[in-house]
C-alpha positions as CSV (number, residue, x, y, z in Angstrom):
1,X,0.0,0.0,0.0
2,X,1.7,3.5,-0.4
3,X,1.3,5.8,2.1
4,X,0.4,9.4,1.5
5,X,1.2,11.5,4.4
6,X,-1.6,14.7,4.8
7,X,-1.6,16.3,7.6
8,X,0.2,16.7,10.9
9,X,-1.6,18.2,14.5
10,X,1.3,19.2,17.0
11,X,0.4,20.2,20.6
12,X,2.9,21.0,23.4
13,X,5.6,19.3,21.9
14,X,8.9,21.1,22.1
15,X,9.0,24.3,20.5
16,X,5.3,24.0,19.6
17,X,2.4,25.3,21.2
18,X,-0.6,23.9,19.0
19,X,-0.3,23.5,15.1
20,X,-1.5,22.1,12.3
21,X,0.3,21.5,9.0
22,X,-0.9,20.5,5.3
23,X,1.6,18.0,4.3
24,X,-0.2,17.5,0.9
25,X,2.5,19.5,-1.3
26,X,5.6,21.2,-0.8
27,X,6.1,23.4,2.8
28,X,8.2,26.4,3.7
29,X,8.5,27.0,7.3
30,X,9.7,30.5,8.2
31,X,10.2,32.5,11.2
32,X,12.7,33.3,14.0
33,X,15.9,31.6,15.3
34,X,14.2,29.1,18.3
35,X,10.4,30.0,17.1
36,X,9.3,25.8,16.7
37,X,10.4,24.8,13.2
38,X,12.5,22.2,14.0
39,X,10.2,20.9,16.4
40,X,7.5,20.7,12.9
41,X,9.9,18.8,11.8
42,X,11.1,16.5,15.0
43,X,7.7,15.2,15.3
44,X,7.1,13.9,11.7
45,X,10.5,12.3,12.4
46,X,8.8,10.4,15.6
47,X,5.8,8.9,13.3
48,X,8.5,8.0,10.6
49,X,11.0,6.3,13.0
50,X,8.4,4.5,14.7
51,X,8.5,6.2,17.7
52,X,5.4,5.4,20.2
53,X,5.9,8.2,23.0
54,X,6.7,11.9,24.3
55,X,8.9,11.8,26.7
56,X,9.1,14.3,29.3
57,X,11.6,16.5,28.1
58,X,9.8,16.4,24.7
59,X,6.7,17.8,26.4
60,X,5.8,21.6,26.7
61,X,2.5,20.6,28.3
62,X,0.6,17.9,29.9
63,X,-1.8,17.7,27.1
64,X,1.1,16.8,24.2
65,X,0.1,15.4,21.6
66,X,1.0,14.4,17.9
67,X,-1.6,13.6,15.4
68,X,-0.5,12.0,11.6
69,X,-3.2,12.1,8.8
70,X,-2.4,9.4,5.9
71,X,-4.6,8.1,3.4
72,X,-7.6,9.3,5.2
73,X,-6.5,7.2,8.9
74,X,-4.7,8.9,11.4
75,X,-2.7,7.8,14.0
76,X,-1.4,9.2,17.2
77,X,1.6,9.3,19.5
78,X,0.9,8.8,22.5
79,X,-1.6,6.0,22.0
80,X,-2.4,2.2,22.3
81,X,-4.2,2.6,19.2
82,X,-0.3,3.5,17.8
83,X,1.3,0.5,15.9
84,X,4.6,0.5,15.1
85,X,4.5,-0.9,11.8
86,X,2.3,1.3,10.2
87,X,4.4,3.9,8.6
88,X,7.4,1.2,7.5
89,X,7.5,1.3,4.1
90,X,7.8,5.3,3.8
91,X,11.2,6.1,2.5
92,X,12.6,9.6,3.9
93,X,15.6,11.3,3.9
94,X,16.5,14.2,6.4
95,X,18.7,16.8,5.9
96,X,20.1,19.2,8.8
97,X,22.9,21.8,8.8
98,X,26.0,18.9,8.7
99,X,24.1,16.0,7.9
100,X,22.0,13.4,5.8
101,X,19.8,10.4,7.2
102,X,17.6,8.3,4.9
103,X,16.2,4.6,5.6
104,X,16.7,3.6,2.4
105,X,19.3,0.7,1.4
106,X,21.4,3.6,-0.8
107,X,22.6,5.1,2.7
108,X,23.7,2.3,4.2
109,X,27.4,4.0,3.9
110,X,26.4,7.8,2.8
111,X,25.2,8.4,6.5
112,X,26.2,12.1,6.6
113,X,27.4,14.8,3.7
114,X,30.9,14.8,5.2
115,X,31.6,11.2,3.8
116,X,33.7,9.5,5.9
117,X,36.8,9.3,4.3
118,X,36.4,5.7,4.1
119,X,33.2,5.7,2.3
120,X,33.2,4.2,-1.0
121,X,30.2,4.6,-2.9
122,X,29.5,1.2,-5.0
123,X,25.8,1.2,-5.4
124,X,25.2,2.1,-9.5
125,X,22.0,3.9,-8.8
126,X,23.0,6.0,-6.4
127,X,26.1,6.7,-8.4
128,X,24.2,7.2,-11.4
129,X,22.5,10.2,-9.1
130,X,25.5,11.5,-8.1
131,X,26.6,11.9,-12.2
132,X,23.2,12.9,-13.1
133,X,23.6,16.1,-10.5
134,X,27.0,17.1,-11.3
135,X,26.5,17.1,-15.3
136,X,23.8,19.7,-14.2
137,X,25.9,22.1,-12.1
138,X,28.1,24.9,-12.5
139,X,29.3,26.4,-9.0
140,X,30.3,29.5,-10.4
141,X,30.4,30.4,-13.9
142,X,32.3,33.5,-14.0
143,X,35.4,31.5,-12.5
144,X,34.0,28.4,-14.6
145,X,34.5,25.9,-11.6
146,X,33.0,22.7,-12.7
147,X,31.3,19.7,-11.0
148,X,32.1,17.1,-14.2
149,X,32.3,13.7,-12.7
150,X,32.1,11.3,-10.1
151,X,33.2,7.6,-9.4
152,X,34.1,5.7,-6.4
153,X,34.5,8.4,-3.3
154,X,35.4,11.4,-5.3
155,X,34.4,14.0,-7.6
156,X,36.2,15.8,-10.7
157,X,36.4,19.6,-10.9
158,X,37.9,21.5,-13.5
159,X,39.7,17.9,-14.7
160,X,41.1,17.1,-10.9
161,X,39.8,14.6,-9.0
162,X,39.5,15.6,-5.5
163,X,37.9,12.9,-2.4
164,X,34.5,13.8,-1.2
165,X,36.0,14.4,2.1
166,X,38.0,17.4,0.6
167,X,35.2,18.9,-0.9
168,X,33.8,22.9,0.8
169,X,31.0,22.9,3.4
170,X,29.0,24.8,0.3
171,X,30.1,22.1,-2.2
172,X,28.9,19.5,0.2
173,X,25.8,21.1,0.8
174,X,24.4,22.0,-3.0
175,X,25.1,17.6,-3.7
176,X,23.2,16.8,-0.2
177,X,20.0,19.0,-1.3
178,X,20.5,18.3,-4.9
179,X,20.3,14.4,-3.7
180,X,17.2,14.7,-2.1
181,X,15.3,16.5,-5.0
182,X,16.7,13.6,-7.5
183,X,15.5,10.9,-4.9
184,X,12.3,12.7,-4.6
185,X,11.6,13.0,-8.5
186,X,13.0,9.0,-9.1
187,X,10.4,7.9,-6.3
188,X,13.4,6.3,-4.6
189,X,11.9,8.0,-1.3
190,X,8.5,9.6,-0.1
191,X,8.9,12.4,2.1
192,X,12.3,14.8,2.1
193,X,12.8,17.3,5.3
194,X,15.4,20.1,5.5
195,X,16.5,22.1,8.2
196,X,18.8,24.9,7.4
197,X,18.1,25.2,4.0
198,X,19.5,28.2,3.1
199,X,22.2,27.9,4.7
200,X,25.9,28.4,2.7
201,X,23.7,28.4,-0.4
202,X,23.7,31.5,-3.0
203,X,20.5,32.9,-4.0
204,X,20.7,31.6,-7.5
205,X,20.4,28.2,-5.9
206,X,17.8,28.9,-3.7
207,X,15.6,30.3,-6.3
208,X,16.3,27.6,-9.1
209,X,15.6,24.8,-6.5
210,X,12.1,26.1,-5.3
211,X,11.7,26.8,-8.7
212,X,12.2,23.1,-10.1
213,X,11.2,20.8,-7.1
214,X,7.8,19.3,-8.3
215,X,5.0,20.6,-7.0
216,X,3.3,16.9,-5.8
217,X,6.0,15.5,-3.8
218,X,6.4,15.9,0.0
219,X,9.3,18.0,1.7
220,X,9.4,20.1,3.9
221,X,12.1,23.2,3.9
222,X,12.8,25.2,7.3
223,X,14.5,28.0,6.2
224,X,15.4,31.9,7.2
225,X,15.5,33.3,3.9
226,X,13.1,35.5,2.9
227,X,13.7,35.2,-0.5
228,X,12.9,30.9,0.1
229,X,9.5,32.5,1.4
230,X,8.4,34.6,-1.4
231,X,9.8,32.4,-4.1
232,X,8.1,29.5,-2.8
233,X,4.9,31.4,-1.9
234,X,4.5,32.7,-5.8
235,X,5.7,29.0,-6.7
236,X,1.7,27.4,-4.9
237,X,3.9,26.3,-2.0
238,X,1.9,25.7,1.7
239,X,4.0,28.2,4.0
240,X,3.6,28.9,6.9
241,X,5.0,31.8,9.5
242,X,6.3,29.7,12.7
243,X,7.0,31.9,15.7
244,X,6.7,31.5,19.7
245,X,5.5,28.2,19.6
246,X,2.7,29.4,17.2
247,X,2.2,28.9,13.8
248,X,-0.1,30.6,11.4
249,X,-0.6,29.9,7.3
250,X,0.7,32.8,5.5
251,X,-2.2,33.5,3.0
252,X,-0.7,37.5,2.7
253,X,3.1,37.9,2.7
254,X,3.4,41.2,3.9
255,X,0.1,40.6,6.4
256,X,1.1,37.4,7.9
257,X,4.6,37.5,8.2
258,X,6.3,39.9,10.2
259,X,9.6,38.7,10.0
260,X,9.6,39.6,6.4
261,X,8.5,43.0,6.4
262,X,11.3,44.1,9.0
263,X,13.9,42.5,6.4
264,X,12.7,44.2,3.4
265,X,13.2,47.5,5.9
266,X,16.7,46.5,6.0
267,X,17.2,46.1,2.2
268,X,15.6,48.8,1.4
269,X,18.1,51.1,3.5
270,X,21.1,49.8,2.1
């Protein structure tokens, strides 16, 4: 049976006071530094790792409570109604500031972006990704550095082949995003969530990725940028303003989220 994940209900867990999130198509979640995102994102992570309880310190009340809508069932942490094996065949792959996780057989080296510098990557499929990513991207044309191949544990750029391990935090980070949309669109996996996403990333990138990611797969994107938000929000994305533990739908940018406004301020004074 595949499994399409709706809709989430989050109340006083972690960050999050009460919520409710359409998981339906893609999500931008934007707000302050410490205003519940991550938390959004922790407890579709409990569901998906078969998780059956809040502990204490995941609790911001005594009422907590997680709620997962899939194929018109829901089920609920915590609950005896809750069986473990209900969400095992949904293929994810989460994506933080340093690192990758995915449960599919693909990662069963590649368990973080750094790659270990005794990874050696001998699945053809997921190597095949790896080419079909690089023949795409240019890092920066004016000083025509070039992703051209890959093979084994390394990559080629500008005709040298340099070990992943080598590679820059930015370099590292445009292949680890880039992964998950190519996963995403090959229905290799069924739900993608990323944390940081703007971070070390250029704006060109951020606007061509939002602009290409297909509009009926599920991720998820936590991100600070403003120009993620408004890109995304012209693009038919759900988005939705998270802040103290609150979090509202942005239907009106300049309206519902006040973050934005006092950012265009900024810009607009420079």
């Amino acid at each position: 049976m595949t499994v399409k994940i709706e809709k989430i209900i989050v109340k006083d867990f972690l960050g999050i006071e009460s919520a409710e999130i359409e998981l339906s198509k893609p999500i931008i979640l934007y707000g302050p530094n410490g205003g519940g995102k991550s938390s959004i994102i922790n407890a579709i992570l409990k569901f998906l790792k078969g998780e059956q309880i809040i502990s204490d310190s995941e609790k911001r009340g005594d009422d907590a409570k997680l709620e997962l809508y899939y194929n018109n069932n829901v089920i609920e942490i915590p609950s005896t109604q809750y069986h473990k094996g209900i969400l095992k065949d949904v293929k994810y792959c989460h994506i933080t500031a340093f690192n990758v996780e995915c449960n599919i057989q693909l990662f069963q080296l590649l368990n973080n972006w750094y790659f270990n510098a005794d990874t050696i990557v001998t699945d053809p499929k997921l190597g095949e990704i790896f080419r079909k990513i690089l023949r795409d991207y240019v890092s920066d044309p004016e000083q025509k550095i070039e992703f051209e191949d890959f093979y084994y544990d390394s990559v080629r750029i500008n005709e040298k082949w340099i070990p992943f391990k080598n590679l820059s935090y930015g370099q590292k980070r445009f292949l680890a995003l880039n992964l998950i949309m190519e996963l995403l669109k090959s229905n290799l996996i069924d739900v993608g969530l990323i944390e940081d996403f703007d971070a070390s990333l250029h704006v060109d990138f951020i606007v061509n990725f939002i602009e290409n990611f297909p509009k009926d797969k599920s991720i998820l994107i936590e991100t600070h940028s403003a120009i993620a938000l408004v890109k995304a929000f012209k693009q038919g994305f759900n988005v939705y303003y998270v802040a103290g533990g609150k979090v509202m739908k942005i239907s009106d940018l300049k309206r519902d989220a006040p973050l934005l406004s006092r950012e265009l301020e900024v810009v607009n004074k420079i």
